[in-house]
C-alpha positions as CSV (number, residue, x, y, z in Angstrom):
1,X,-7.7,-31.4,-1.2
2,X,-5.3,-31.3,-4.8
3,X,-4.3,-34.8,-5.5
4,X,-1.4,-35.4,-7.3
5,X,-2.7,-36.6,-10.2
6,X,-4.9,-33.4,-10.7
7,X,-3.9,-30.6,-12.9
8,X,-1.7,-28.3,-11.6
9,X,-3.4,-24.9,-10.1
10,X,-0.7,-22.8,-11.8
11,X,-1.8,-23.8,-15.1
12,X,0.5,-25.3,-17.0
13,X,-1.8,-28.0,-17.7
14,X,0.5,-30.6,-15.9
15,X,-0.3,-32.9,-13.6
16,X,0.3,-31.8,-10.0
17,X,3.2,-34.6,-9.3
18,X,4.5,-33.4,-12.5
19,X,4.5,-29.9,-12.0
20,X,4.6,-27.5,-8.6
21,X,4.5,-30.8,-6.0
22,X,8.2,-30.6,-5.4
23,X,8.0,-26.7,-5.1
24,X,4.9,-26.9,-3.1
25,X,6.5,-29.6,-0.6
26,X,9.5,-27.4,0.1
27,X,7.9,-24.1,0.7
28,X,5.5,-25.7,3.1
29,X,8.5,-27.2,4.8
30,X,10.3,-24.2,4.7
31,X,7.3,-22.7,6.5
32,X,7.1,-24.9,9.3
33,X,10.9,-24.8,9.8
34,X,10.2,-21.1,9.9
35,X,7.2,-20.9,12.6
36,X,9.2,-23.3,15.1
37,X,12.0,-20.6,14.8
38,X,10.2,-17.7,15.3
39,X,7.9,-19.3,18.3
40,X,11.3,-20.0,20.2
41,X,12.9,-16.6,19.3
42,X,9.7,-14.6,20.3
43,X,9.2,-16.9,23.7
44,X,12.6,-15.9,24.4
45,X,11.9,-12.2,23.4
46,X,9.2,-12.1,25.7
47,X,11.4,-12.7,28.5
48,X,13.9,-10.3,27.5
49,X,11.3,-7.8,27.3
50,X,9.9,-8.3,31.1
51,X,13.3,-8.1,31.7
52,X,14.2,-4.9,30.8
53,X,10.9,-3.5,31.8
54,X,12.9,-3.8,35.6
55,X,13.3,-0.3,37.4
56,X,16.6,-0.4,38.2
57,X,16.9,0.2,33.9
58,X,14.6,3.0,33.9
59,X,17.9,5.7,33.8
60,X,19.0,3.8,30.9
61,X,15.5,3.4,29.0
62,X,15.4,7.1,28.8
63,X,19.1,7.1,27.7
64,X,18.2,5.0,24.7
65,X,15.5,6.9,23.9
66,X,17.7,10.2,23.6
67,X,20.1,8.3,21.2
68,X,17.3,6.2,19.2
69,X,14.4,9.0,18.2
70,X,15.4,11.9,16.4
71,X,12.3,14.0,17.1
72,X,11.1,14.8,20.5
73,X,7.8,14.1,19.3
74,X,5.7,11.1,21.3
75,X,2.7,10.5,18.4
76,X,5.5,10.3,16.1
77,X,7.8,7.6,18.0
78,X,5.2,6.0,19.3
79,X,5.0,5.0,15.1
80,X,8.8,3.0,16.0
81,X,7.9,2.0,19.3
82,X,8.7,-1.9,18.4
83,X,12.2,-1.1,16.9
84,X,13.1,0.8,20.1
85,X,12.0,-1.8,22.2
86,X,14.4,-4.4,20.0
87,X,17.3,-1.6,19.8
88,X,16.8,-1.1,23.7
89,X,17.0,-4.6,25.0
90,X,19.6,-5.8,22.1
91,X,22.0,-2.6,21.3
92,X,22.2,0.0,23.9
93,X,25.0,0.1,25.5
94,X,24.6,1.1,29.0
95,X,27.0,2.8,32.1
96,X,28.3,-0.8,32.8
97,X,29.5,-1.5,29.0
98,X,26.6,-4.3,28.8
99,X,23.5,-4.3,26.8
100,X,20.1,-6.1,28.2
101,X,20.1,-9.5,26.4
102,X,24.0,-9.7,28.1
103,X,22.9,-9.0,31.8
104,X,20.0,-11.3,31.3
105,X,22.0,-14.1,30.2
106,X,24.6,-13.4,33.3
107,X,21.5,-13.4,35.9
108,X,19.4,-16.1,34.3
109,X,21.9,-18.5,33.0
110,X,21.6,-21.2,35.3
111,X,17.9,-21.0,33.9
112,X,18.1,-21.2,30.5
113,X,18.1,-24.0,28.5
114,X,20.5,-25.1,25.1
115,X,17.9,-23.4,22.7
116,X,17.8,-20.1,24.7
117,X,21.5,-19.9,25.4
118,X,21.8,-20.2,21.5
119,X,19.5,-17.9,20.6
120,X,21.2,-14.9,22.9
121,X,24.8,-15.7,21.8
122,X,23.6,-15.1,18.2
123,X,21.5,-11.8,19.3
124,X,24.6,-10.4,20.9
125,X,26.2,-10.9,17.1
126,X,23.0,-9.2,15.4
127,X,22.4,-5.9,13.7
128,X,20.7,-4.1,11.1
129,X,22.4,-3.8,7.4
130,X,20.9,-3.2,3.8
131,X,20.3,-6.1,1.6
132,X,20.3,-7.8,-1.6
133,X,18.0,-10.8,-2.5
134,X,20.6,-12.5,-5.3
135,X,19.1,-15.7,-5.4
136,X,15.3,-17.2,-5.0
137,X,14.4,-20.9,-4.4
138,X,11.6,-22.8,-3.4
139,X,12.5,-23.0,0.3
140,X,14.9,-20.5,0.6
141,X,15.7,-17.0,-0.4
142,X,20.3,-16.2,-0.4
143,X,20.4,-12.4,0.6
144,X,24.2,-10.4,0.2
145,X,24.8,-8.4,3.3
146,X,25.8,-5.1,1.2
147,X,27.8,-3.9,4.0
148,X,29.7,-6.6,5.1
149,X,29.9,-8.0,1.8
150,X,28.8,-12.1,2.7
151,X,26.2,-14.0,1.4
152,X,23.3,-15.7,4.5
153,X,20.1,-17.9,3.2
154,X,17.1,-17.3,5.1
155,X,13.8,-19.4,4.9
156,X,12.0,-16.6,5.1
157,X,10.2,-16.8,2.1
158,X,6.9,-16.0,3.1
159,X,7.9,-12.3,4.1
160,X,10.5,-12.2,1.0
161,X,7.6,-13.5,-1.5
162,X,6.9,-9.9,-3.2
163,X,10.6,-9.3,-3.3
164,X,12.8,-10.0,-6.8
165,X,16.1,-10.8,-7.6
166,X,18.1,-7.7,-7.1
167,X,15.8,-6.0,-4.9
168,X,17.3,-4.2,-1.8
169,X,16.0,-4.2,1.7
170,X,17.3,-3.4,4.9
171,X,16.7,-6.2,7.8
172,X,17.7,-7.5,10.4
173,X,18.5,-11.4,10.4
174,X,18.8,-13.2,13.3
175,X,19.9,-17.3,13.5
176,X,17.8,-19.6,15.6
177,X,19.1,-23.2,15.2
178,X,19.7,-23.5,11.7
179,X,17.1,-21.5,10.2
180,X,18.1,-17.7,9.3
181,X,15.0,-15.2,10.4
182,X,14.7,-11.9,9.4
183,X,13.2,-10.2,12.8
184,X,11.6,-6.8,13.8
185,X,12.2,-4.8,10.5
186,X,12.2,-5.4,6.4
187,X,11.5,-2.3,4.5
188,X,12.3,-2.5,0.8
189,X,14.5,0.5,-0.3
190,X,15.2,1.6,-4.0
191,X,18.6,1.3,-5.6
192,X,19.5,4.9,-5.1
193,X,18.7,5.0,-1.2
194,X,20.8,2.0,-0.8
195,X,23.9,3.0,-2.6
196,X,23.3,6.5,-0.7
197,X,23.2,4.8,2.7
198,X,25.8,2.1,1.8
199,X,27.8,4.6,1.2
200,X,27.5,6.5,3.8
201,X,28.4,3.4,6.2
202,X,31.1,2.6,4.7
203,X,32.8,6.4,4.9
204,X,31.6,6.6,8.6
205,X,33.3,3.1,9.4
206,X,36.5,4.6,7.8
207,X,36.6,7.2,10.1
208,X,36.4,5.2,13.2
209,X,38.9,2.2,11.7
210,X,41.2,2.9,14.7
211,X,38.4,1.8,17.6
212,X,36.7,-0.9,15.4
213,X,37.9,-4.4,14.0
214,X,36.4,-4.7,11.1
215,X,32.4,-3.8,9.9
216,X,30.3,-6.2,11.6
217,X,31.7,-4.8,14.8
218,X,31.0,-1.4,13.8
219,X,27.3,-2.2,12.8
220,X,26.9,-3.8,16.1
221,X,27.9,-1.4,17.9
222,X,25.7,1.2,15.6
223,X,22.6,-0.5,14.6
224,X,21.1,3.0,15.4
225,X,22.3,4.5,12.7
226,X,20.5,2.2,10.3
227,X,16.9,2.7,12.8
228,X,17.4,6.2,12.1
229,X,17.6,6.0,8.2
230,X,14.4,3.7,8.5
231,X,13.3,6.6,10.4
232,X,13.2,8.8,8.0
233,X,12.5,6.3,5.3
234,X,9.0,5.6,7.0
235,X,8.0,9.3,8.1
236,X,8.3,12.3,6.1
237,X,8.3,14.4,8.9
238,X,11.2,13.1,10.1
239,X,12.8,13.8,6.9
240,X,12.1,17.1,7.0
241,X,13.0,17.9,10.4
242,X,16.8,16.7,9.8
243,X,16.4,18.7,6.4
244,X,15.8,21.8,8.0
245,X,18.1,20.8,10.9
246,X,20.9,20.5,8.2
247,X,20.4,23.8,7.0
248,X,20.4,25.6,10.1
249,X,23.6,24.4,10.7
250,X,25.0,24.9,7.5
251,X,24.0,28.1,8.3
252,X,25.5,28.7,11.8
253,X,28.8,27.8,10.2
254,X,28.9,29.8,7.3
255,X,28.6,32.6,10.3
256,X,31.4,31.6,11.8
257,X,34.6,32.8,10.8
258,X,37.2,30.2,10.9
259,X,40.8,30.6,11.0
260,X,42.9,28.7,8.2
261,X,44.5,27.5,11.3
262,X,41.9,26.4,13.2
263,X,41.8,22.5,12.6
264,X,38.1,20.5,12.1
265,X,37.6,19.7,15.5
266,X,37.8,23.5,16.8
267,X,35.1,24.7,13.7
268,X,32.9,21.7,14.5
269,X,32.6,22.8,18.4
270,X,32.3,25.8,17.5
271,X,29.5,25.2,15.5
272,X,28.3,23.3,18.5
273,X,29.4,24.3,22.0
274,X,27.8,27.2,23.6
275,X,29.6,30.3,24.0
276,X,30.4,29.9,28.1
277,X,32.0,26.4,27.4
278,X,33.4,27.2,24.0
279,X,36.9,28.7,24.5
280,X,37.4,26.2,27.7
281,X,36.8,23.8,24.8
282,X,38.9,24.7,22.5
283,X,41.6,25.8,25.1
284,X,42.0,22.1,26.5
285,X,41.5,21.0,22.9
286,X,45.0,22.2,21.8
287,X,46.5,21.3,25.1
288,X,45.3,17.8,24.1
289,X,46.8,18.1,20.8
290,X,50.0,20.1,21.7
291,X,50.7,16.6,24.6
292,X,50.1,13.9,22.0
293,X,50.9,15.2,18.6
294,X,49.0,14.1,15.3
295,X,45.5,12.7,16.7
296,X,44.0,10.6,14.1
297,X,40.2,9.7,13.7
298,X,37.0,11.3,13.0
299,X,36.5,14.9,13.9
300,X,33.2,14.6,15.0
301,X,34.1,12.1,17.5
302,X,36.9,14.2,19.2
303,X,34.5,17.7,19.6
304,X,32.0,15.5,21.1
305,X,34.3,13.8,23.7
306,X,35.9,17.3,24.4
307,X,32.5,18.8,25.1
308,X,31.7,16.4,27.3
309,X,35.1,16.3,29.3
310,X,34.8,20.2,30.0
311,X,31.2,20.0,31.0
312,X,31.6,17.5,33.2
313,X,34.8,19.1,35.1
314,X,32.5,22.5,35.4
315,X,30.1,19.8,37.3
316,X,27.8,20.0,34.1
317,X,24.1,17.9,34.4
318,X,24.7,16.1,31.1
319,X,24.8,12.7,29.4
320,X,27.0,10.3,26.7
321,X,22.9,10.3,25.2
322,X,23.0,14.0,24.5
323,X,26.4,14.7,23.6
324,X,26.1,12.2,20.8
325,X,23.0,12.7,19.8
326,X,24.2,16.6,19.0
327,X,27.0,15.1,16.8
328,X,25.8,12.0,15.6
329,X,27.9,9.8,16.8
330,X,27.1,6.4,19.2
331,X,27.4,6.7,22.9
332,X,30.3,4.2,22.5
333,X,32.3,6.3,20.0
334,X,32.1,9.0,22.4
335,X,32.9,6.7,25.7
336,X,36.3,5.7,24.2
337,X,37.3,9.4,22.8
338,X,36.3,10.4,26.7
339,X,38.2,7.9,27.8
340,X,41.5,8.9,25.5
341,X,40.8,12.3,26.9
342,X,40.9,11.3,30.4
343,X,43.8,9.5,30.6
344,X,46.3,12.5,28.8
């Protein structure tokens, strides 16, 4: 065992006391704070996970599935099996407007105790954003939420310890007591992928300003967006596919002839909608427009709630999964531009 008045492993040629002691001591505590939180987060987790392993959420498993992978390929999901089962029982939104860790809390509630009842509140608040590390002490590393633009310390030094200043990450933090851990997924990105992604956020939250307060509601209610990216990040296949997805229908559009007064939404479905469905599409999309007058937000968003309203009135098999997996958008977005639909 090091006494303090040896010489300091690092060495400096200091005495112990005199040198990394005080460094030492506050990692190790750091460490321990660290365990406890992670023992009562995963404790907890294992619950939630028996949970939503119940049949009556089997419809919805495979609806979260749909929106989560981008391949239909099981050898390759089953690489991103643990950050479906966290985006599952944490972020998809089901037919009722809940997501698991809610309809556990409501059923369970008079079992819980303080520390559990905690922990939930703060996963219903979680997501997944891109990182800075700014700042490294001994006990604690101060990460910049790039996305949301706020600092958060976590203790998480352990898992941070080949990270620098500056580096980015993407992660996903989530508070237990008063310690800050980082959960489920920290990949390090390069500068370039995370102004590219950052980027890309930050335009896609513009576009949807009108159904979202502010970012961190957004995130929350798209943390598949960023499981997506790490997606791709992690498996070069997957990179590939959406390549070559891109360009088929960059493609497919460049076939179609659009009028100069055909607006976005009628070039994107037509891009999109097959041909029986299209011109009932487009039809009840300038009804729609002709009723209400300027219709502001994303165009994406209004194709995909369009197709979904005709398919369903022609008693069309189909699901919020599907449609928005076709336009990218989250089964949310496309609930509320349904729901605008509906109610003309």
């Amino acid at each position: 065992m090091l006494g303090r008045n040896d010489l300091c492993p690092c060495g400096s040629g200091k005495k112990y006391k005199k040198c990394c002691l005080n460094k030492d001591v506050a990692s190790e505590r750091s460490s321990r704070k660290i365990e406890f939180s992670q023992k009562q987060y995963y404790e907890l987790y294992a619950k939630l996970y028996e949970f939503s392993r119940n049949e009556k959420f089997k419809t919805e498993y495979e609806k979260a599935k749909e929106t989560f992978f981008i391949m239909e390929n099981e050898e390759i999901n089953s690489k991103f099996e643990r950050f479906f089962n966290t985006y599952f029982i944490q972020d998809h939104i089901m037919e009722n407007k809940k997501v698991i860790t809610v309809e556990f809390f409501e059923e369970n509630k008079d079992n819980l105790d303080m520390v559990e009842r905690d922990i939930l509140k703060n996963l219903f608040e979680s997501y997944v954003s891109v990182y800075e590390v700014k700042e490294i002490r001994e006990d604690k590393i101060l990460l910049k939420d790039c996305l949301n633009d706020v600092e958060i310390y976590t203790e998480d030094i352990n898992l941070l310890k080949d990270f620098e200043i500056g580096s980015p990450i993407i992660a996903r933090i989530v508070k237990v007591g008063d310690t800050n851990i980082l959960i489920d997924i920290t990949i390090s990105i390069s500068e370039a992928i995370k102004d590219i992604i950052v980027s890309d956020i930050k335009t896609l939250f513009s576009q949807y300003e009108d159904i979202y307060k502010d970012m961190n509601t957004f995130l929350i209610h798209h943390t598949h967006i960023l499981y997506k990216y790490i997606q791709q990040l992690l498996e070069p296949s997957i990179a590939e596919f959406l390549k070559n997805q891109r360009a088929e229908k960059a493609s497919k559009a460049e076939s179609v002839e659009v009028c100069e007064s055909d607006d976005k939404v009628i070039a994107i479905m037509k891009q999109n909608v097959e041909d029986e469905f299209l011109q009932g599409c487009i039809d009840f999309w300038n009804g729609y427009k002709a009723a209400n007058g300027e219709v502001k937000g994303a165009e994406n968003g209004w194709a995909a709630g369009v197709e979904y309203y005709v398919k369903k009135d022609a008693g069309q098999s189909i699901t919020q999964a599907q449609i928005s997996k076709k336009y990218e958008i989250s089964p949310s977005t496309l609930g509320k531009r349904y729901k605008d639909l509906k109610s003309e």
